[in-house]
SEKOLMAR-72977 format. One line per field, with one value per atom (N, C-alpha, C, CB): residue number from 1; x, y, z. Coordinates in steps of 0.2 Angstrom, whole numbers. Glycine has a CB too. Example, Ala and Ser with C-alpha at 12.3 -4.5 7.8 and 13.67 -1.06 7.14 Angstrom:
2
resi <- (1, 1, 1, 1, 2, 2, 2, 2)
xx <- (66, 62, 66, 57, 64, 68, 64, 70)
yy <- (-28, -22, -16, -22, -11, -5, 0, -3)
zz <- (39, 39, 39, 45, 35, 36, 39, 29)
END
This chain:
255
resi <- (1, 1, 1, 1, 2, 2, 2, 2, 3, 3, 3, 3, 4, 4, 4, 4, 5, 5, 5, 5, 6, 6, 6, 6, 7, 7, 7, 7, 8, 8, 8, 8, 9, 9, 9, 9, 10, 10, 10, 10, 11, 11, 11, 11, 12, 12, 12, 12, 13, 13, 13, 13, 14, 14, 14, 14, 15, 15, 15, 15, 16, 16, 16, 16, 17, 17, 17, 17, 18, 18, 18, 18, 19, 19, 19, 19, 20, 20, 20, 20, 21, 21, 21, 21, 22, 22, 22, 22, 23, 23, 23, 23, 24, 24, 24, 24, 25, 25, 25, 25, 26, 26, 26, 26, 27, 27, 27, 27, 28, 28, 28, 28, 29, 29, 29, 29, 30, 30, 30, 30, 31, 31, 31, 31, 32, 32, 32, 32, 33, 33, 33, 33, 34, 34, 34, 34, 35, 35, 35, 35, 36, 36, 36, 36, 37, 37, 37, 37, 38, 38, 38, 38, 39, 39, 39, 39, 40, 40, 40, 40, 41, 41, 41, 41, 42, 42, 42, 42, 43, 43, 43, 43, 44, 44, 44, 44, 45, 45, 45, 45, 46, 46, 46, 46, 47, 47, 47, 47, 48, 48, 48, 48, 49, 49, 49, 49, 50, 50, 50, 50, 51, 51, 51, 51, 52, 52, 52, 52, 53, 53, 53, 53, 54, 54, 54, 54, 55, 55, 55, 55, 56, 56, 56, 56, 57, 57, 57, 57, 58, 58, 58, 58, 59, 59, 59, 59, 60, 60, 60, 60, 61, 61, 61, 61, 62, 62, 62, 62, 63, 63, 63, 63, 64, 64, 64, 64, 65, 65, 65, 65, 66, 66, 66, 66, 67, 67, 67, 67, 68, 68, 68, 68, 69, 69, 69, 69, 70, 70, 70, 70, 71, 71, 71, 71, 72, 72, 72, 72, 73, 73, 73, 73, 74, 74, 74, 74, 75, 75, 75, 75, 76, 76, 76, 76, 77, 77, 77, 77, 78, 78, 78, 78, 79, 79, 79, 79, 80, 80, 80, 80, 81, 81, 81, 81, 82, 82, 82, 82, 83, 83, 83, 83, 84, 84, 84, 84, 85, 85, 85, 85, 86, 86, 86, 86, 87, 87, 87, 87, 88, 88, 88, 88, 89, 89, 89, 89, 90, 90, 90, 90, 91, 91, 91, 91, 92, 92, 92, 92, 93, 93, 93, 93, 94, 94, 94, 94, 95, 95, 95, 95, 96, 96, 96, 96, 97, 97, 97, 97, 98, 98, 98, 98, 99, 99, 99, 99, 100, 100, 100, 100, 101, 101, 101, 101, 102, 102, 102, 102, 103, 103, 103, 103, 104, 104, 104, 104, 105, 105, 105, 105, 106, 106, 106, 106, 107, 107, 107, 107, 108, 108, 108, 108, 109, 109, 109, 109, 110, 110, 110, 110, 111, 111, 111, 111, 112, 112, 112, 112, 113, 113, 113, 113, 114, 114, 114, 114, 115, 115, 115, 115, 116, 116, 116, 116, 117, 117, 117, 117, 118, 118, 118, 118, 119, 119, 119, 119, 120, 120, 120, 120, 121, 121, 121, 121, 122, 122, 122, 122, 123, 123, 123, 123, 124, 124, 124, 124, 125, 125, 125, 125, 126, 126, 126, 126, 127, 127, 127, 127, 128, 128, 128, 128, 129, 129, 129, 129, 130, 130, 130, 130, 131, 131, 131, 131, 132, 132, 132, 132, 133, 133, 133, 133, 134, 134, 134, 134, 135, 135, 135, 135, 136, 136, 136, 136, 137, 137, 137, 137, 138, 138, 138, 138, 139, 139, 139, 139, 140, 140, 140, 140, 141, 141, 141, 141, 142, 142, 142, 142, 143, 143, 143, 143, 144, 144, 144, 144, 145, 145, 145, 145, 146, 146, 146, 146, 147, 147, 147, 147, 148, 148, 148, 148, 149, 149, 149, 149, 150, 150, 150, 150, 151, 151, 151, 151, 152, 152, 152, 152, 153, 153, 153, 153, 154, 154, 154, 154, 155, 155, 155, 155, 156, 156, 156, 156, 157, 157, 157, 157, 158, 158, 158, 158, 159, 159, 159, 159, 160, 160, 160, 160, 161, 161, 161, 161, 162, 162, 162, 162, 163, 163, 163, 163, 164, 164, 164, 164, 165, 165, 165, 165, 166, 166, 166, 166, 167, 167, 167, 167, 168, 168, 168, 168, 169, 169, 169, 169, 170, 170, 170, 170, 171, 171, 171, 171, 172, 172, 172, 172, 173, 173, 173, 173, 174, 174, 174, 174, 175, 175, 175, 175, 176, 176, 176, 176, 177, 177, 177, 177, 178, 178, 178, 178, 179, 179, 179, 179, 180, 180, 180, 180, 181, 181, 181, 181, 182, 182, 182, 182, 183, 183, 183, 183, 184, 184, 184, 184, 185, 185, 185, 185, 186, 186, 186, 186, 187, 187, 187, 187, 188, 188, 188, 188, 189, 189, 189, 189, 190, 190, 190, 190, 191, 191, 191, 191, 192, 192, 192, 192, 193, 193, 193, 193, 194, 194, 194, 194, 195, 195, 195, 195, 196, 196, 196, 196, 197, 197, 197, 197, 198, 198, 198, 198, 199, 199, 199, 199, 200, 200, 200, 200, 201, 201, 201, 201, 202, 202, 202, 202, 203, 203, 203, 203, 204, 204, 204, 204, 205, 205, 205, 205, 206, 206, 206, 206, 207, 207, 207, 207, 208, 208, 208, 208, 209, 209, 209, 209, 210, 210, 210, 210, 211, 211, 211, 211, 212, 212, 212, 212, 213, 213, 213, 213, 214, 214, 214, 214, 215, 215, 215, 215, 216, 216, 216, 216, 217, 217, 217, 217, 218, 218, 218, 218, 219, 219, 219, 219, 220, 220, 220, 220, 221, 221, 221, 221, 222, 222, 222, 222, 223, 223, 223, 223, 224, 224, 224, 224, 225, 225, 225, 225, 226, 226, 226, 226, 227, 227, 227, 227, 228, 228, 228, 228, 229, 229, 229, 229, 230, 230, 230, 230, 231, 231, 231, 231, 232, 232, 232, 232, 233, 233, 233, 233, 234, 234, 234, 234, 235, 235, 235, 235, 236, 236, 236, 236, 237, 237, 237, 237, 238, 238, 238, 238, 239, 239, 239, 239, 240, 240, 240, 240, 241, 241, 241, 241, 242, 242, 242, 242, 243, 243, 243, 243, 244, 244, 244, 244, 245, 245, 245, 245, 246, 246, 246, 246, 247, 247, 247, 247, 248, 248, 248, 248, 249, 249, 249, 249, 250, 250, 250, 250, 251, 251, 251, 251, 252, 252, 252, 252, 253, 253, 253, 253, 254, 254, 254, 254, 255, 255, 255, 255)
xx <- (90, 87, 85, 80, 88, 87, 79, 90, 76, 69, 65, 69, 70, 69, 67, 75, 71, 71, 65, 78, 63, 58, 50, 61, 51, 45, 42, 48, 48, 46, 45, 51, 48, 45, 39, 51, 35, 30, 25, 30, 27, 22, 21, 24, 27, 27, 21, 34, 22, 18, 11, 20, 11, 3, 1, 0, 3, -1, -2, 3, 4, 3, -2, 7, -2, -6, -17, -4, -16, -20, -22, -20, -18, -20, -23, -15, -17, -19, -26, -14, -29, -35, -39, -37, -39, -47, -45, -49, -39, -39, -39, -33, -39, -39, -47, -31, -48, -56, -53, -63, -46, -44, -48, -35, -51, -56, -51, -58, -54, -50, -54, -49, -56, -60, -60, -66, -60, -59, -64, -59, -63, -69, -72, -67, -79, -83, -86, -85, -88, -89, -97, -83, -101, -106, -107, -106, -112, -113, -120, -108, -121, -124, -127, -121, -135, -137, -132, -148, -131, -127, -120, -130, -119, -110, -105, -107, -101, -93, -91, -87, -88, -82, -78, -81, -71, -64, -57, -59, -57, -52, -44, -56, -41, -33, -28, -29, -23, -20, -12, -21, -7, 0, 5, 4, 8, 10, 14, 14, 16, 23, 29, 24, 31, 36, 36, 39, 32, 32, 31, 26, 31, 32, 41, 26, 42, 50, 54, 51, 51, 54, 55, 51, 49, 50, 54, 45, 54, 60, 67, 59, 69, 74, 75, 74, 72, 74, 75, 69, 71, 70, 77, 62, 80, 86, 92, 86, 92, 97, 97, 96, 91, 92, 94, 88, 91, 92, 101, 89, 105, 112, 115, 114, 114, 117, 117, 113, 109, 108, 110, 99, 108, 111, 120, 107, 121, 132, 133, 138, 131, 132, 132, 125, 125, 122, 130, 110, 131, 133, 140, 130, 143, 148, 150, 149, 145, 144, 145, 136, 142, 141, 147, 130, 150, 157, 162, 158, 162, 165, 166, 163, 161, 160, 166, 151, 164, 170, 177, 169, 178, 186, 186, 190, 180, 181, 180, 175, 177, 178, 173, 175, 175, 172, 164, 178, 165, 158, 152, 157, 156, 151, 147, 155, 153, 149, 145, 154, 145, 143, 134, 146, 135, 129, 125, 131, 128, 127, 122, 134, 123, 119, 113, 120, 108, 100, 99, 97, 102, 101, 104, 105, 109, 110, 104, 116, 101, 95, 89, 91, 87, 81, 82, 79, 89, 91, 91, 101, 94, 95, 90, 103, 86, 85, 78, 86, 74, 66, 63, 64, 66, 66, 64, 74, 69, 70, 65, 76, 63, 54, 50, 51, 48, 41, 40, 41, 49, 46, 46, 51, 50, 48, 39, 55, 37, 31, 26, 30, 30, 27, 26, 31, 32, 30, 26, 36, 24, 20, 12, 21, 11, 6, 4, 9, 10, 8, 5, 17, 9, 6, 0, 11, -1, -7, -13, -7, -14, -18, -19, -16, -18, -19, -22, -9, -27, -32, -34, -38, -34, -38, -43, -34, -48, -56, -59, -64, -58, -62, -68, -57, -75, -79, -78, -82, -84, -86, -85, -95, -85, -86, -81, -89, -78, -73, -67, -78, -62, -57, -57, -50, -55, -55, -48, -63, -44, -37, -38, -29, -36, -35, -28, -40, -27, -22, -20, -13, -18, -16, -19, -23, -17, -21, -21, -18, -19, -20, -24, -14, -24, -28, -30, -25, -38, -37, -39, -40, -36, -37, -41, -32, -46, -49, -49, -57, -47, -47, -50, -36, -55, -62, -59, -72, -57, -56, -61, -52, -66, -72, -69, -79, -68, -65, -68, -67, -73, -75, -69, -80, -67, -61, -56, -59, -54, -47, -44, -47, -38, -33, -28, -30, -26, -21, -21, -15, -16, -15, -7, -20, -1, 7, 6, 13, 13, 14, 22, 13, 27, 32, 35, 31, 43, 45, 53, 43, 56, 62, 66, 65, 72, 79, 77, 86, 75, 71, 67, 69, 61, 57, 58, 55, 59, 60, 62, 65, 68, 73, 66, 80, 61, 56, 52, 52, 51, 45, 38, 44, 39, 34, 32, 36, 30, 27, 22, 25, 22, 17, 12, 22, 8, 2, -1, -4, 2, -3, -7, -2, -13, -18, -19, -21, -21, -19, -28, -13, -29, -39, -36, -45, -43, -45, -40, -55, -37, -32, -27, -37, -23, -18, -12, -19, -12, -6, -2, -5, -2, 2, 6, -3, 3, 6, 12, 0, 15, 22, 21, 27, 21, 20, 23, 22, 28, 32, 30, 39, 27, 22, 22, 16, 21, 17, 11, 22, 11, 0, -2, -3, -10, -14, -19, -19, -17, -19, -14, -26, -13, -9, -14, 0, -16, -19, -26, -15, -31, -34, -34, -36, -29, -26, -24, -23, -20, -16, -18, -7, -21, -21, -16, -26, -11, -5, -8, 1, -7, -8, -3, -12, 1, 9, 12, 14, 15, 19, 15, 20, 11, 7, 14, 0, 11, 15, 13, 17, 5, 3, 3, -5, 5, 4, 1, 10, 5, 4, -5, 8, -5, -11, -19, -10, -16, -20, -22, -16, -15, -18, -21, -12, -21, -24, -31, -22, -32, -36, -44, -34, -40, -42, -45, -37, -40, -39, -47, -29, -49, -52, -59, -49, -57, -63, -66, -62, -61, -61, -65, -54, -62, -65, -73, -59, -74, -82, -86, -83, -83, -86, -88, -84, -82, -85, -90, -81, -90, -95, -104, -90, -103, -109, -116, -108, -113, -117, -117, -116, -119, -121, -115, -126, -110, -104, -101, -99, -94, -89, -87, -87, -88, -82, -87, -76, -92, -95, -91, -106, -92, -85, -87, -86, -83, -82, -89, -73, -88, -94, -100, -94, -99, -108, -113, -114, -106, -109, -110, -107, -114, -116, -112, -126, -108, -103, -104, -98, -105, -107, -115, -104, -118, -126, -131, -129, -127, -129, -133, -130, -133, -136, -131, -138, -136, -132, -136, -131, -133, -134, -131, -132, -134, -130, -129, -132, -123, -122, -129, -115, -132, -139, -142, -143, -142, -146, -144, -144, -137, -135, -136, -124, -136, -135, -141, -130, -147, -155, -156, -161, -154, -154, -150, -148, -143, -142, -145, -133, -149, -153, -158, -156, -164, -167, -166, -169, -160, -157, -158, -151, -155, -151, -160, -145, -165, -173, -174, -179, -172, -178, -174, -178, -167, -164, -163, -157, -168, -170, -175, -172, -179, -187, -187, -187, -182, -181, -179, -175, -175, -170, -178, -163, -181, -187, -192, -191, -192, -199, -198, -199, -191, -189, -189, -183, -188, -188, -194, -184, -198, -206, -207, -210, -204, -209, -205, -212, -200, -197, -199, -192)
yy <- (45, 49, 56, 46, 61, 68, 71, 69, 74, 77, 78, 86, 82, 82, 74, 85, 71, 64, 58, 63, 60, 58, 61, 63, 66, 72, 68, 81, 68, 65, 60, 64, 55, 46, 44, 41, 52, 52, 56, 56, 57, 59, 54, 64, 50, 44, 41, 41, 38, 34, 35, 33, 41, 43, 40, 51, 42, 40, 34, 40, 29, 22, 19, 18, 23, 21, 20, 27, 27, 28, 22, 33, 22, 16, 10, 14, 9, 1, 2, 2, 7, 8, 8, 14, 8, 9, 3, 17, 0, -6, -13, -6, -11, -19, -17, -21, -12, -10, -10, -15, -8, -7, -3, -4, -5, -2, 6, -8, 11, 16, 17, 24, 16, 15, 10, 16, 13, 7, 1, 8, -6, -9, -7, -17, -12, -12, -15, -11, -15, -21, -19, -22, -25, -25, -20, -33, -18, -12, -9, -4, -11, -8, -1, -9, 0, 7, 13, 7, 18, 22, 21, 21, 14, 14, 15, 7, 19, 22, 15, 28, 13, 13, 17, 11, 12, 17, 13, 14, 18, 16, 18, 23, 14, 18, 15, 17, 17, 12, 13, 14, 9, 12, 17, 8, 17, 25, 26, 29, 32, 35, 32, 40, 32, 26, 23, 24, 16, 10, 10, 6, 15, 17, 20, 20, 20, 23, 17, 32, 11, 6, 2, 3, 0, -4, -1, -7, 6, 9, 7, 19, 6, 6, 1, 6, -4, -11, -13, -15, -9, -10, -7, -6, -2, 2, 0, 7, -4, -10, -16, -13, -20, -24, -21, -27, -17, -12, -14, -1, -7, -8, -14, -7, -20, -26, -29, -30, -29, -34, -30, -36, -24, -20, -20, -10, -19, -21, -27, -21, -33, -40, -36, -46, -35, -35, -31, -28, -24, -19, -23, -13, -27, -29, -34, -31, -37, -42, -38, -45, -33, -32, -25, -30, -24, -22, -26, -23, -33, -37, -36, -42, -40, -40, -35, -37, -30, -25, -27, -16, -31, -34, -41, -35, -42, -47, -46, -53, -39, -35, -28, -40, -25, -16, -17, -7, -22, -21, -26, -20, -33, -36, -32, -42, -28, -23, -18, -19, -13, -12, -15, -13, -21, -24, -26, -33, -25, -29, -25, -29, -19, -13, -15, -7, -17, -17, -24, -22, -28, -33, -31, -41, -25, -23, -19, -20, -14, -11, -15, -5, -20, -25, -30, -31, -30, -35, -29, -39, -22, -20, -13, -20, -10, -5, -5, -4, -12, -12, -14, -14, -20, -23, -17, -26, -12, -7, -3, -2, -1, 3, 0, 4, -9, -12, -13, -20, -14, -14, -8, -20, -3, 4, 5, 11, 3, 3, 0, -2, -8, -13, -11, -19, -6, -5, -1, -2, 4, 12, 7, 22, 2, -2, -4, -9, -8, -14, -8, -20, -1, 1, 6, 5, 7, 11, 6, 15, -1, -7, -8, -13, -6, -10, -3, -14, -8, -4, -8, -2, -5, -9, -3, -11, -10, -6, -12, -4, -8, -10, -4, -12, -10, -10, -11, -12, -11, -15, -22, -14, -25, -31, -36, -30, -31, -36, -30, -41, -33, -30, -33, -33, -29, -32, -28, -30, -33, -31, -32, -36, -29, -28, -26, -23, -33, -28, -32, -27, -30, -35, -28, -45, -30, -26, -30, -20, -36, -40, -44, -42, -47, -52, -50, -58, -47, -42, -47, -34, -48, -52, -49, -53, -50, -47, -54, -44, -49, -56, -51, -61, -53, -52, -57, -54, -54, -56, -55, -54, -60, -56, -56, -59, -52, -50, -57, -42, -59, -65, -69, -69, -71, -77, -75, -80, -71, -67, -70, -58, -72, -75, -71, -82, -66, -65, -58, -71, -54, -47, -46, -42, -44, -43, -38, -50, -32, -30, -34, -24, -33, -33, -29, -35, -29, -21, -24, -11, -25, -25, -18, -29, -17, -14, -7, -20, -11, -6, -2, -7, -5, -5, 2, -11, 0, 5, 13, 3, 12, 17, 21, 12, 17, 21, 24, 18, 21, 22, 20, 26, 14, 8, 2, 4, -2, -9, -13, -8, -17, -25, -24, -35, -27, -27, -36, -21, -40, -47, -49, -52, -51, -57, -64, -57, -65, -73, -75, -72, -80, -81, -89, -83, -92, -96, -102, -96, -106, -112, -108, -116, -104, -100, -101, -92, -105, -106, -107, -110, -113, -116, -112, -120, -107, -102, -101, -93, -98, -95, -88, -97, -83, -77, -74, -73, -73, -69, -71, -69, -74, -74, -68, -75, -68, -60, -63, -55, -55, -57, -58, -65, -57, -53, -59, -48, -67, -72, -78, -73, -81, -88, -95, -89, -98, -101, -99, -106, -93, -92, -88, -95, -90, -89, -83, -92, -80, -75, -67, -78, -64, -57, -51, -53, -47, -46, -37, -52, -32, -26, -23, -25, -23, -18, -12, -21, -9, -3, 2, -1, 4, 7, 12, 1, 17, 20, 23, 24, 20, 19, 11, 24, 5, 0, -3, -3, -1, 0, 1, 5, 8, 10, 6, 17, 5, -1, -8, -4, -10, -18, -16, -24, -11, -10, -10, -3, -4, -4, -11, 0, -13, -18, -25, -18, -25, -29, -25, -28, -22, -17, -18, -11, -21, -24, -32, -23, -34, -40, -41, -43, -40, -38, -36, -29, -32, -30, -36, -21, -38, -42, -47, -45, -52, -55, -53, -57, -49, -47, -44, -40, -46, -44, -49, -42, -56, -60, -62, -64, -68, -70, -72, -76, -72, -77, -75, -75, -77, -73, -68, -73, -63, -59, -52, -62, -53, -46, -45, -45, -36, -30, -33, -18, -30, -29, -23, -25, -20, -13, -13, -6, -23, -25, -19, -24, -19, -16, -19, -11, -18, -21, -16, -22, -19, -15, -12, -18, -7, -6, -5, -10, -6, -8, -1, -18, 2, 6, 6, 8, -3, -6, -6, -12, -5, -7, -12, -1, -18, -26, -25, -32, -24, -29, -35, -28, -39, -45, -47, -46, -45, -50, -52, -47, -45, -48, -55, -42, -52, -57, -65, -54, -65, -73, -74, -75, -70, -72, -75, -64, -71, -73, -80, -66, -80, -90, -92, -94, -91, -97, -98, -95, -92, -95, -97, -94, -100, -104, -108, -102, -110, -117, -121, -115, -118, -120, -122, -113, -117, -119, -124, -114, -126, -132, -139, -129, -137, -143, -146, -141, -143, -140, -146, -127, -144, -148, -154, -144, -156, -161, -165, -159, -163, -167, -170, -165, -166, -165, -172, -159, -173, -174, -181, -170, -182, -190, -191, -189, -188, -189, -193, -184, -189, -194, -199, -188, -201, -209, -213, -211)
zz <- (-50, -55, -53, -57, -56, -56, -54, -63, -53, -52, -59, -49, -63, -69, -74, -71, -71, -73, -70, -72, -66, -60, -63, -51, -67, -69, -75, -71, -79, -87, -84, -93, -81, -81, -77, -78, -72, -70, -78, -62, -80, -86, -92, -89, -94, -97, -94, -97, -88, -85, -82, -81, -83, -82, -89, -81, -93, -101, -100, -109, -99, -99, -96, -97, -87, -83, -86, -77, -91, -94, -98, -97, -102, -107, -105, -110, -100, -94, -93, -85, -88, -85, -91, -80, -96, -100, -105, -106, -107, -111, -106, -116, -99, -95, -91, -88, -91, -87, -80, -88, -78, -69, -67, -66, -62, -57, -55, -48, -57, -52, -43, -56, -44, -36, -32, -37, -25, -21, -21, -14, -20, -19, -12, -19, -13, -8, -3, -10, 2, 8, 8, 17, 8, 12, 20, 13, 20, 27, 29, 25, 34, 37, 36, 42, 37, 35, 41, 36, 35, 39, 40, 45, 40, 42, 37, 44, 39, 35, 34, 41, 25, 25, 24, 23, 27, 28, 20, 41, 18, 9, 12, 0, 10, 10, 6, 17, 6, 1, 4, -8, 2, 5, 4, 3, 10, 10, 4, 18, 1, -1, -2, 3, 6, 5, 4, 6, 1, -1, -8, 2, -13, -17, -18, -18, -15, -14, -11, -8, -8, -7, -11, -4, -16, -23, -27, -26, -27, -32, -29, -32, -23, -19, -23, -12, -22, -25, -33, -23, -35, -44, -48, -47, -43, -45, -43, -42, -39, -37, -42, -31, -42, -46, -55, -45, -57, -64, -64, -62, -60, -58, -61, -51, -57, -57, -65, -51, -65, -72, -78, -74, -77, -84, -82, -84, -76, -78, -81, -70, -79, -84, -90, -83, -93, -101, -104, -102, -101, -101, -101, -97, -99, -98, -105, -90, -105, -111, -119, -110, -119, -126, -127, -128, -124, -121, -124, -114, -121, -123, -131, -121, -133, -142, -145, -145, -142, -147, -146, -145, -141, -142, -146, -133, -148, -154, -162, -152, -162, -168, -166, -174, -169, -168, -171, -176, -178, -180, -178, -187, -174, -170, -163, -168, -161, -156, -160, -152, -163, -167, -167, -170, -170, -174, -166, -179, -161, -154, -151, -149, -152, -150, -149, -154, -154, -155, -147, -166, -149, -142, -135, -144, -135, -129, -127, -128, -132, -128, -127, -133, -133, -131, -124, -137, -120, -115, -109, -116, -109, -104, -103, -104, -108, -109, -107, -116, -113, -111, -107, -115, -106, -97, -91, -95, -92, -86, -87, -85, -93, -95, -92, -102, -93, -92, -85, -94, -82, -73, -69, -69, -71, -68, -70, -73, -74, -77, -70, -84, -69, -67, -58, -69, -58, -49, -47, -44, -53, -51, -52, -60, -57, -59, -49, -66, -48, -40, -35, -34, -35, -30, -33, -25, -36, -38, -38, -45, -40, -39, -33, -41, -28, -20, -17, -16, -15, -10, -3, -15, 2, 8, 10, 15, 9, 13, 19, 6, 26, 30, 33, 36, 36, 39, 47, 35, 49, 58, 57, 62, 52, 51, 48, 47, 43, 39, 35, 32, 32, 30, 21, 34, 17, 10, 6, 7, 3, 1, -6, 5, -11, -18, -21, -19, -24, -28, -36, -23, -39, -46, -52, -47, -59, -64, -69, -66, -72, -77, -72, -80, -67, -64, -57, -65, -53, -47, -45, -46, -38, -32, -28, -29, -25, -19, -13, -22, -9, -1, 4, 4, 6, 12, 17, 7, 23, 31, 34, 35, 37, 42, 48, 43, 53, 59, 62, 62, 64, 66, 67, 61, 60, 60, 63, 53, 64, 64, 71, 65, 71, 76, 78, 74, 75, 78, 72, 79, 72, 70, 71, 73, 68, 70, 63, 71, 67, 63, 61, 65, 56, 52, 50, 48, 50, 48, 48, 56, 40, 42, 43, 37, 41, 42, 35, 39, 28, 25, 25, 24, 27, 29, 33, 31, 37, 43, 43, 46, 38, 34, 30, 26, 26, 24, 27, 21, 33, 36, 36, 35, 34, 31, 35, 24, 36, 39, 36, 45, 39, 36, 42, 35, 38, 43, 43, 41, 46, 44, 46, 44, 45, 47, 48, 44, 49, 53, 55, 61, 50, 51, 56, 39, 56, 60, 55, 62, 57, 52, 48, 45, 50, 46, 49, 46, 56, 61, 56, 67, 51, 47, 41, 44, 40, 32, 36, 29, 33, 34, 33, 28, 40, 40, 33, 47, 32, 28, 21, 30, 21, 15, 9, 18, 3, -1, -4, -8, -4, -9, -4, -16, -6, -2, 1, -6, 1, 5, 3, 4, 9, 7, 10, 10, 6, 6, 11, 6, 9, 12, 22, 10, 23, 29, 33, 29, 26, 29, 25, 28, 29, 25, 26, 26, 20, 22, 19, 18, 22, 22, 21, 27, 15, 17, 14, 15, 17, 15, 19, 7, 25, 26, 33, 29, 31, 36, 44, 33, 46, 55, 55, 58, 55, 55, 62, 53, 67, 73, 74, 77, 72, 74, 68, 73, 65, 60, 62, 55, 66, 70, 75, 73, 79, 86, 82, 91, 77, 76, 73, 74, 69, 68, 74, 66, 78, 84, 88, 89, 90, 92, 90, 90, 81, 78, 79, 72, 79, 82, 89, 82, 91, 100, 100, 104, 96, 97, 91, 94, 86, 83, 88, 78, 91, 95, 100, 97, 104, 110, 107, 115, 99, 98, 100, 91, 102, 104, 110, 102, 114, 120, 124, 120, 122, 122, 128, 116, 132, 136, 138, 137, 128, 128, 128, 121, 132, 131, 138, 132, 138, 140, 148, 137, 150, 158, 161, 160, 155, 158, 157, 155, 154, 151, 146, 160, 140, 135, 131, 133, 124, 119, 113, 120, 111, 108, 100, 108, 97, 91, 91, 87, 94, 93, 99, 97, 105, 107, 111, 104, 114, 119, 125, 116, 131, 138, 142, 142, 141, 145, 150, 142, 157, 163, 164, 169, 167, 168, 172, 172, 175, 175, 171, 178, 167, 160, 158, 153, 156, 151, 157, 147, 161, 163, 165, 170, 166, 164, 157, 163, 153, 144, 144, 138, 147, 146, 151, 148, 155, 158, 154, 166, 153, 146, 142, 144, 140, 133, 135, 130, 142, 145, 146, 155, 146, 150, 143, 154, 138, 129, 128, 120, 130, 127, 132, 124, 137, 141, 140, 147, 139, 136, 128, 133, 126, 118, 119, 112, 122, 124, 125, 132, 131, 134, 131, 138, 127, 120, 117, 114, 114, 109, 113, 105, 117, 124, 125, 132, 124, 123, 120, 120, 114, 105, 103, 96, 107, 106, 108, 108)
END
């Protein structure tokens, strides 16, 4: 498509877009996550090229399905001039309108999809007749990969997946924004890399926010602005290991 041509069908679609948002009530704003007084959420949504990706694709398929249609109602005129003729109205309603609804339909998927993370958790949005929201609390999280075919790549784009506590099972390559609660899928993002570190980074301090193993090597108390030494922390399980002696005994008492 020409610039020119690219201009008008960004202006056609803003109207629509318009319409869409006030006769379906699409949020134009990101959702929200629960937060801490004071804490930043962070909003984003997919780069550029993941918008020039699904056009890659929608323009290929366009080509193909319209040469069938286009090949078909072609034909006709070697069965008579005025059956082709008459053929016309069903070749535009087969090959014409179709290509409006889903050129519609891809400016619609990426303008719907938003990700907002906190210290806490991740939350993926996308849909406009029906919006999905999937809340990952870094807690559960198992694992984090990035994804990037041949395409992809050519764009400048990548997947970002999630993988919660019982997700081994899903099938990474999965779409949409969970499979069977398991899998959160973050895509077309163009720092992916720096997203999963990030993320991972989050994970890591969620966990160490408790008594657990996984407080740091430097005996920090991560996000909270606390500094625990390992003495601390193994005074603090001894006293746990004493209340819960303490209980155990009590409770062998009044039997």
């Amino acid at each position: 498509m020409t610039a020119r041509g690219e201009r008008a069908a960004a202006w056609v679609y803003a109207g629509v877009w318009r319409l869409l948002v006030d006769l379906l009530r699409v949020p134009a704003d990101p959702p929200t996550l629960p937060a801490r007084e004071g804490e930043r959420l962070a909003s984003f949504r997919p780069a550029e090229g993941y918008l020039r990706y699904r056009k890659f694709y929608f323009w290929i398929a366009l080509i193909l399905i319209d040469a069938v249609f286009t090949a078909l109602w072609i034909a006709t005129f070697f069965v008579h001039w005025l059956l082709g003729v008459a053929m016309f109205p069903v070749w535009v309603l087969l090959a014409i309108v179709p290509d409006i609804f889903a050129y519609i339909a891809v400016h619609v998927r990426y303008d719907t999809m938003w990700y907002v993370h906190s210290d806490r958790s991740v939350r993926i949005r996308r849909g406009i007749w029906s919006i999905h929201e999937t809340t990952i609390t870094f807690e559960n999280v198992q694992n984090v990969t990035v994804r990037q075919g041949p395409i992809q790549r050519h764009f400048g784009i990548a997947d970002v997946i999630i993988e919660t506590a019982g997700g081994g099972g899903a099938a990474a390559g999965a779409q949409g924004a969970s499979v069977g609660g398991h899998i959160g899928l973050i895509e077309g993002v163009g720092n992916a890399a720096e997203i999963r570190d990030l993320i991972m980074d989050k994970v890591r301090r969620s966990r160490s926010a408790g008594l657990g193993e996984e407080v740091s090597e430097r005996g920090e108390w991560p996000g909270a602005g606390w500094r625990w030494s390992k003495q601390h922390i193994a005074e603090l399980r001894a006293l746990r290991d004493e209340l819960a002696a303490c209980r155990l005994a009590a409770m062998g008492a009044g039997t």
